[in-house]
C-alpha positions in Angstrom: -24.7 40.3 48.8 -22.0 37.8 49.9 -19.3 40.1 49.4 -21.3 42.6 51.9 -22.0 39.8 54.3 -18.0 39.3 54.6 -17.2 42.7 54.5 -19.4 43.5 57.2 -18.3 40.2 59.1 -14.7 41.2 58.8 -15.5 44.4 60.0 -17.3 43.0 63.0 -14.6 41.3 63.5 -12.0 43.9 63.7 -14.1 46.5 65.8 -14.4 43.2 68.4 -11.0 42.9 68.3 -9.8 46.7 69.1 -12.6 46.6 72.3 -10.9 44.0 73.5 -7.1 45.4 73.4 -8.2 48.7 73.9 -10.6 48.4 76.9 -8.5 49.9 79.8 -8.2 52.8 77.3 -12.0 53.6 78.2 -11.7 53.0 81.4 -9.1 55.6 81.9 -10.4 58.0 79.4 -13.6 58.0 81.5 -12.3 58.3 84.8 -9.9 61.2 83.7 -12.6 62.8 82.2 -15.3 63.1 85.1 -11.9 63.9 87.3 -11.2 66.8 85.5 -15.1 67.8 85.3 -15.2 67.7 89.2 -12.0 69.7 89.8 -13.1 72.0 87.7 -16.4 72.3 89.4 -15.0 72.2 92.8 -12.8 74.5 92.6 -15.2 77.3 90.9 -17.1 76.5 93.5 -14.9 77.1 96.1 -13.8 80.5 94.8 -17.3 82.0 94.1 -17.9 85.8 95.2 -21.7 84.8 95.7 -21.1 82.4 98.7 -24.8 82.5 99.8 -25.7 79.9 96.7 -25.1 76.4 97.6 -23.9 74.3 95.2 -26.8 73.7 92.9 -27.9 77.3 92.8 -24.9 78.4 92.0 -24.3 76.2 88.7 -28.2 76.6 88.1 -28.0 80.3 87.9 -25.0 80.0 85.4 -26.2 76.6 83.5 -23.4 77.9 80.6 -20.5 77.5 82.4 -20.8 73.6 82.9 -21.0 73.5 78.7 -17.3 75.5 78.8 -16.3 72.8 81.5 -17.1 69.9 79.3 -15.2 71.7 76.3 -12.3 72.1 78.3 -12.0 68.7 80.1 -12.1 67.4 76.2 -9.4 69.2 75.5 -7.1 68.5 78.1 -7.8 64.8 77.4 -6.3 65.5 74.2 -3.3 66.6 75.2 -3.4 63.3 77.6 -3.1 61.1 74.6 -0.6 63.6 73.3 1.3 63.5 76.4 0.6 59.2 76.3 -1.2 58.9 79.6 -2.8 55.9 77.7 0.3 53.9 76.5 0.7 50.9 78.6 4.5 51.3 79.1 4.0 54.7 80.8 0.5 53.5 82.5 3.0 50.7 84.4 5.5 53.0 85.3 4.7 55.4 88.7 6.9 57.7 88.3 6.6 58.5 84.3 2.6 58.4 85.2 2.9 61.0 87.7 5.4 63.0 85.4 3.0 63.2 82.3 0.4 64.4 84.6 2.2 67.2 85.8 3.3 67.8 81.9 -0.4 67.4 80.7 -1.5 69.8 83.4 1.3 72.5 82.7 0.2 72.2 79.0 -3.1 72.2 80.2 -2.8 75.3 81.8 -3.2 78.3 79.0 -7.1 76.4 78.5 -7.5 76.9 82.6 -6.4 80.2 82.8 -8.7 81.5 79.5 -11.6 80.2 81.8 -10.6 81.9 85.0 -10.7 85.0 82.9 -13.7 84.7 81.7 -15.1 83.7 84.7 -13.9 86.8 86.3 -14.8 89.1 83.8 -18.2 88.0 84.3 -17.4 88.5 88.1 -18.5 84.8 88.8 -15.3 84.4 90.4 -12.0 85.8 91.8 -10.0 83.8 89.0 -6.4 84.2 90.8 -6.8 81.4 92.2 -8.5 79.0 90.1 -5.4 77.6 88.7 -3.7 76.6 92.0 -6.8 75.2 93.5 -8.0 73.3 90.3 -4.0 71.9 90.3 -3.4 70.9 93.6 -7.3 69.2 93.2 -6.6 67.2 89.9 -3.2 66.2 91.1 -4.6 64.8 94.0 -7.2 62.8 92.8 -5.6 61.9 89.3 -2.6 60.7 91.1 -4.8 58.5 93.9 -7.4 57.0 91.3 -5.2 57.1 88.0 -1.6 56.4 89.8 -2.6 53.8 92.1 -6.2 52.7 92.0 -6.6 52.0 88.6 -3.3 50.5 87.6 -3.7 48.1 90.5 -7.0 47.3 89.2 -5.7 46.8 85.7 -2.9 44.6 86.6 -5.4 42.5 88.6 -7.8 42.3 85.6 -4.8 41.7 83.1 -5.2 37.6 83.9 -8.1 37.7 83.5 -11.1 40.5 81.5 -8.1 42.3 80.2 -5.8 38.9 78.8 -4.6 38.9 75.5 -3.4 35.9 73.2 -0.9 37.1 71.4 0.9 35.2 68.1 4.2 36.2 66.9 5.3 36.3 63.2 8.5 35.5 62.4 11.2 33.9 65.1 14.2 36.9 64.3 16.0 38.4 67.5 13.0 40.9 68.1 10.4 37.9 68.4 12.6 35.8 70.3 13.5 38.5 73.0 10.4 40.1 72.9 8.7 36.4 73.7 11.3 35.8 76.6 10.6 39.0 78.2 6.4 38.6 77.7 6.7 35.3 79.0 8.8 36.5 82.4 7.8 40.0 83.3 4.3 40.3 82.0 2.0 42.9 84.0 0.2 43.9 80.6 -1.6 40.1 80.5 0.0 39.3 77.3 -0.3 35.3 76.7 2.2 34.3 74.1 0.5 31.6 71.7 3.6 30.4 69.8 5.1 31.5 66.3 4.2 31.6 62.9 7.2 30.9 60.8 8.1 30.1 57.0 11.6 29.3 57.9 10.4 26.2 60.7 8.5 23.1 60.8 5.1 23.3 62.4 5.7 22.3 66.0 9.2 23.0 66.4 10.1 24.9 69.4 11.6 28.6 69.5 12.1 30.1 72.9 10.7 29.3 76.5 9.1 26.4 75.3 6.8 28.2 72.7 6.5 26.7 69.4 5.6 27.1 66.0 1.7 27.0 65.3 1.9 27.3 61.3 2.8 29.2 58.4 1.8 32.4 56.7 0.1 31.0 54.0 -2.4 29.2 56.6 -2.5 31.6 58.9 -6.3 32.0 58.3 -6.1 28.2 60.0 -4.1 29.4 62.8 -6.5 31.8 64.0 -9.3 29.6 63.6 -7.7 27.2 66.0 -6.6 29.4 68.5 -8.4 32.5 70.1 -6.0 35.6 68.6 -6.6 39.1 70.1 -3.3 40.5 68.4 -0.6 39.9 66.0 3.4 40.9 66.8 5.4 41.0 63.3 8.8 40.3 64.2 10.3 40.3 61.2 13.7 41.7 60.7 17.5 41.6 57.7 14.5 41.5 55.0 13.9 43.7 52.1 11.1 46.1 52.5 9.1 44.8 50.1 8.7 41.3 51.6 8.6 43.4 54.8 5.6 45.1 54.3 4.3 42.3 51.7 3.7 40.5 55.4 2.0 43.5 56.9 -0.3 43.9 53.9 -1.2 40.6 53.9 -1.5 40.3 57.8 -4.1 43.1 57.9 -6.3 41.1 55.5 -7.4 38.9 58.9 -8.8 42.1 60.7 -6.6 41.2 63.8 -5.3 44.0 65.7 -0.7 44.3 64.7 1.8 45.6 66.1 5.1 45.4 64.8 9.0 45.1 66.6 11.4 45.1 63.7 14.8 47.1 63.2 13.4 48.3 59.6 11.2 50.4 61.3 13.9 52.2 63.3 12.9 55.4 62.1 9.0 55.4 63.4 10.4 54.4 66.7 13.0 57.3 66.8 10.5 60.2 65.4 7.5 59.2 67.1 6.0 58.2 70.6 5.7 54.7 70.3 4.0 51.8 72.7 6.7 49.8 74.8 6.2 46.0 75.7 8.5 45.3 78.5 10.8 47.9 77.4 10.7 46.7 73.2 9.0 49.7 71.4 6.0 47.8 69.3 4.2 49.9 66.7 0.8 49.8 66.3 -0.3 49.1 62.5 -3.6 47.8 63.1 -6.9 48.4 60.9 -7.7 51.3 61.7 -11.6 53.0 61.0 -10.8 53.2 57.2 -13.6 52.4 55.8 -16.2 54.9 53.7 -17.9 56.5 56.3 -14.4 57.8 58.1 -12.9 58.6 54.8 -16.3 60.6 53.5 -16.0 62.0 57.0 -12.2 63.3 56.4 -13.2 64.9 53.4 -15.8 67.2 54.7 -13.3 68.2 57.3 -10.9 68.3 54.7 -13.1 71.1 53.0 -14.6 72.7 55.8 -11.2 73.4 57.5 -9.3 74.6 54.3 -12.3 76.4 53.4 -12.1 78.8 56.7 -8.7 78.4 56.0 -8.5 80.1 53.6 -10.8 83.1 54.5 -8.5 83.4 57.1 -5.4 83.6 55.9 -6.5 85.4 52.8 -4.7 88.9 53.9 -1.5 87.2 54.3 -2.1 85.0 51.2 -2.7 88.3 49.3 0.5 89.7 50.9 2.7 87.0 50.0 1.2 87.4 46.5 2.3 90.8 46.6 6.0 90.0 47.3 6.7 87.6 45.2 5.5 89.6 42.2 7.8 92.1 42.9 10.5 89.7 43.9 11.6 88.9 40.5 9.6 88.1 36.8 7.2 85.7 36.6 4.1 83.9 37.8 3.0 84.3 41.4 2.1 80.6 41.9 3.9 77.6 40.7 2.3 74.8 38.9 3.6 71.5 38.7 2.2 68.1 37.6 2.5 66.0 40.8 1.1 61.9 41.5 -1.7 61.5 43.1 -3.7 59.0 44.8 -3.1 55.9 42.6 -0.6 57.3 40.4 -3.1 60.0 38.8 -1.9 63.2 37.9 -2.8 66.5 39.3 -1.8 70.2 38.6 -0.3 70.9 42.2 0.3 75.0 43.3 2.3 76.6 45.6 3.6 80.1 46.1 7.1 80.5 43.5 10.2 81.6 45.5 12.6 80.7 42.6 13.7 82.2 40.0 11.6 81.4 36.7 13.8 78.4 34.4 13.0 77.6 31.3 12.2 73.9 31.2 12.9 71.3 33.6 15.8 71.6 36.4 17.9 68.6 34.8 20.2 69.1 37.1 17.9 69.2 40.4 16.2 66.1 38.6 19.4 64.3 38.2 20.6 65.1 41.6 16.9 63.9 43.0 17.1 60.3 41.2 20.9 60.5 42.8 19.9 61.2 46.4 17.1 58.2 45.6 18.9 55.6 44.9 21.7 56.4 47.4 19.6 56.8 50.3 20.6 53.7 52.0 23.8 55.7 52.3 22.8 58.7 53.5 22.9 60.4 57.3 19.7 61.9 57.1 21.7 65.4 58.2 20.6 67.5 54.8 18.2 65.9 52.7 16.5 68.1 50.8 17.8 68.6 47.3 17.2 72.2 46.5 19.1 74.7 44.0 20.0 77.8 46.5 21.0 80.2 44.0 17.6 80.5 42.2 15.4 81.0 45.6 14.3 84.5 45.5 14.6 87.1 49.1 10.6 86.3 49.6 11.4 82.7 48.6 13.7 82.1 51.5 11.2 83.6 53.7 8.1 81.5 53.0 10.2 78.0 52.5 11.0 78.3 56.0 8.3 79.2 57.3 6.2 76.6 54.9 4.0 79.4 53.7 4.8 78.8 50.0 2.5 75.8 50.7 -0.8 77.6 51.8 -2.0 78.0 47.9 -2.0 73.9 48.2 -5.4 74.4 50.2 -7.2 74.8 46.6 -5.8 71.5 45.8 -7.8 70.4 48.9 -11.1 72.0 48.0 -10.7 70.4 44.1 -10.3 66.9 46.0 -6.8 66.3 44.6 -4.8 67.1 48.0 -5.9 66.1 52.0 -4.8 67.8 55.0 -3.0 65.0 55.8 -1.4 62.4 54.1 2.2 61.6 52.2 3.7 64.6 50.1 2.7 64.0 46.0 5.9 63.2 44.2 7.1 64.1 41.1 6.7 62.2 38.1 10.2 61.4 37.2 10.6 60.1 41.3 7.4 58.2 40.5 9.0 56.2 37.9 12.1 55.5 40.1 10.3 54.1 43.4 10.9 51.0 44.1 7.7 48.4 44.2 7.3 48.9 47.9 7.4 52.5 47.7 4.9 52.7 45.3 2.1 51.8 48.7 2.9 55.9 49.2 0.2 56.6 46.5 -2.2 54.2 47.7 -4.1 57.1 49.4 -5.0 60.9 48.5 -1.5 63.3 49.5 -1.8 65.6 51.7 0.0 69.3 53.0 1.7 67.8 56.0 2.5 64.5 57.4 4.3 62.4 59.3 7.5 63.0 58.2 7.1 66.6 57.8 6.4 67.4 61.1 8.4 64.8 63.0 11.2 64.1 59.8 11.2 67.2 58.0 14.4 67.7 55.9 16.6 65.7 58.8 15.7 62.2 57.8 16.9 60.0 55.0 14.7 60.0 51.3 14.3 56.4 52.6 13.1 57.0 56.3 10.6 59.2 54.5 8.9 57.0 52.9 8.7 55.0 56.0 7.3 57.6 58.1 4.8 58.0 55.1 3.9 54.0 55.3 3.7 54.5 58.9 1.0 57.0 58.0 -1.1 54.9 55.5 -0.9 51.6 58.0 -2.5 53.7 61.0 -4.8 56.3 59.0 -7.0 57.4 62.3 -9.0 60.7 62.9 -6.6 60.9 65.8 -3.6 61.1 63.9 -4.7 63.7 61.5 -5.6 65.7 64.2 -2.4 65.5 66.4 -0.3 66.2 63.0 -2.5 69.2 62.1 -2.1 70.8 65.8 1.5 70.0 65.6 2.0 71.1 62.3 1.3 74.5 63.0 4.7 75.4 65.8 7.2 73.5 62.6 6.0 76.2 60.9 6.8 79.1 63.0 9.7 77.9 64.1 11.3 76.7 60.7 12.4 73.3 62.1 14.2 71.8 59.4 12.9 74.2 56.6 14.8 75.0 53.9 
């Protein structure tokens, strides 16, 4: 019972925490979305063939239409986030604002123009023009209430309903600059605390007067004392495993984290990350991870792969076909891959090699190679493949990633997600590094982070990374973004092989 009481206390505790730091988010997610409700409405309105209906008659005598409204307005807020219409560092900014408008309105558009079309078929409407006029009427008012209105209202409310004490861990060159520039151009209402610091007595000071408030090892004191909204780790020319020891351990308090560190160069590079003051800070904070979203993720898990499946079945059965007849052997490939917590599991895919006897020795000797050399490596041409034994049909459905579609069996047993870090092998396994090993500390899925943003053009070592990034800001958000993305690296082979 007391371990439920804390549980639910640290939980509490955490959900209090991500209202607080992500409060404007609401506020602009609201606004956007009754903005986009009443364009929409306006401007069917305008162009209606019955013009003898006043406003509430006309709606009234279609009472569907406003459902399909709703739909679509959710949408395009999607692609707002996408587009980051709710990062701080583009919020700040007039002219990016105004430019991912207009980009989250073009990409917008395809969803505008399917309802015009159906408004017109039902001869509601002349839809010619319902583009145009629902543009020129969201641009308008997204770019007076969005623009200007509410980023003057956040900046006045940042000293005040929207402050945030902030500590930093560790007093490297990230911390240090990052302080300075929090401490002298602040419009996000940042309030720098101090430092927490192995290396330092408590009380020394580090930069612009701020000092040291304690260690890690009583960090749990420090944020008793002092009234902490959110965590910057700014921790930098340490191994990865102390690294993300620190995270780990950091997480434990339920604080909201975002981290500034050169280790994590490759997040910042492949993904759209948060700026402070111009310093990209990645958000690692505990997410909604607990049973409820993960139960929730595996019915989606099933339900999606499920239709799936029924979908794609002619091209499954196709594909089938082909490789048959490409050369001997099994259709599908099995191989024992590592699960979630090092488990085994029989893992399938589509074969486009040639059948071998036995192991590949030499791919397995060149894989432990590219491993432990990765600190070396370019990321240019990472993936470790034996060319000469991928069959015509092989080449085909590597590129396009649809050797992978039989993995969506592995999804219904419960051994694969959607989404999560590619299984590994069992010899790479057993080569990982300690820190590495955190990649099997939830269920592998078909595509991830670094397959749709790394693919085979980042380093064995950025990949794990990218994987990390993954496991440290599991959200229902994220899987759906990499899903939607996932689907153009497909058709367009980007760094298949």
């Amino acid at each position: 019972m007391a371990q439920f009481l804390n549980v639910m206390k640290s939980l509490t505790i955490s959900i209090n925490h991500m209202k607080k730091n992500y409060k404007y988010k609401y506020f602009f997610g609201i606004s956007d979305f009754f903005i986009l409700i009443f364009s929409f409405l306006v401007s069917i309105f305008a162009l209606r063939n019955n013009t003898s209906l006043n406003f509430f008659e006309f709606y009234g005598s279609i009472p569907e239409i406003l459902s399909l409204v709703v739909l679509i307005s959710l949408i395009i807020l999607i692609i707002f986030q996408y587009n980051g219409l709710y990062r701080l560092d583009i919020i700040l900014n007039r002219t990016s604002h105004f430019t991912q408008i207009l980009k989250a309105i073009y990409y917008s558009s395809l969803k505008i123009v399917l309802l015009s079309f159906l408004l017109d078929s039902r001869t509601v409407i002349d839809s010619r023009l319902l583009f145009v006029l629902f543009f020129l009427i969201s641009i308008g008012l997204l770019f007076v209430i969005r623009v200007e209105l509410l980023k003057w209202l956040f900046i006045e409310l940042s000293q005040s309903s929207f402050k945030r004490n902030v500590i930093i861990v560790g007093d490297g060159k990230p911390g240090k600059l990052l302080a300075t520039k929090l401490i002298y151009e602040n419009p996000l209402g940042l309030n720098i605390l101090g430092f927490v610091d192995d290396t330092r007595r408590v009380g020394d000071f580090v930069v612009a007067g701020k000092r040291v408030l304690g260690s890690l090892e009583n960090l749990q004191e420090v944020l008793n004392n002092y009234q902490v909204d959110e965590l910057i780790i700014a921790i930098e020319n340490e191994s990865y495993e102390k690294f993300f020891d620190v995270v780990d351990y950091c997480k434990t308090f339920g604080v909201p984290i975002r981290i500034t560190s050169n280790l994590l160069d490759v997040v910042n590079q492949k993904l759209k990350i948060e700026k402070y003051s111009d310093i990209p800070v990645i958000d690692v904070s505990p997410q909604y991870n607990d049973s409820f979203t993960i139960g929730l993720k595996r019915i989606s898990d099933v339900v999606i792969a499920s239709f799936a499946i029924l979908f794609l079945s002619p091209v499954m059965a196709f594909i089938a076909t082909m490789v048959k007849f490409s050369s001997p052997g099994p259709i599908l490939f099995k191989q024992k891959r590592i699960g979630k917590d090092g488990k085994e599991f029989n893992f399938y895919k589509f074969r486009s090699m040639k059948q071998l006897k036995g192991e590949d020795e030499e791919r397995k000797k060149m894989m432990i190679e590219f491993m432990k050399n990765s600190a070396n490596q370019n990321g240019s041409d990472t993936k470790i493949i034996n060319e000469s034994r991928v069959t015509w049909i092989g080449k085909i459905i590597r590129k396009t990633s649809l050797d992978e579609l039989p993995q969506l069996f592995n999804v219904i047993k419960g051994d694969m997600s959607l989404v999560g870090p590619r299984p590994c092998l069992p010899y790479e396994f057993e080569n990982y590094d300690e820190w590495q090993k955190r990649r099997v500390s939830v269920i592998p899925g078909c595509t991830g982070v670094w397959q749709v943003w790394g693919r085979s053009i980042v380093t064995f070592q950025e990949s794990i990374v990218l994987d990390l990034y993954y496991i440290n800001n599991m959200s229902p958000w994220l899987d759906i973004q990499l899903m939607f993305q996932t689907v153009p690296v497909m058709l367009f082979s980007k760094g298949a092989k």
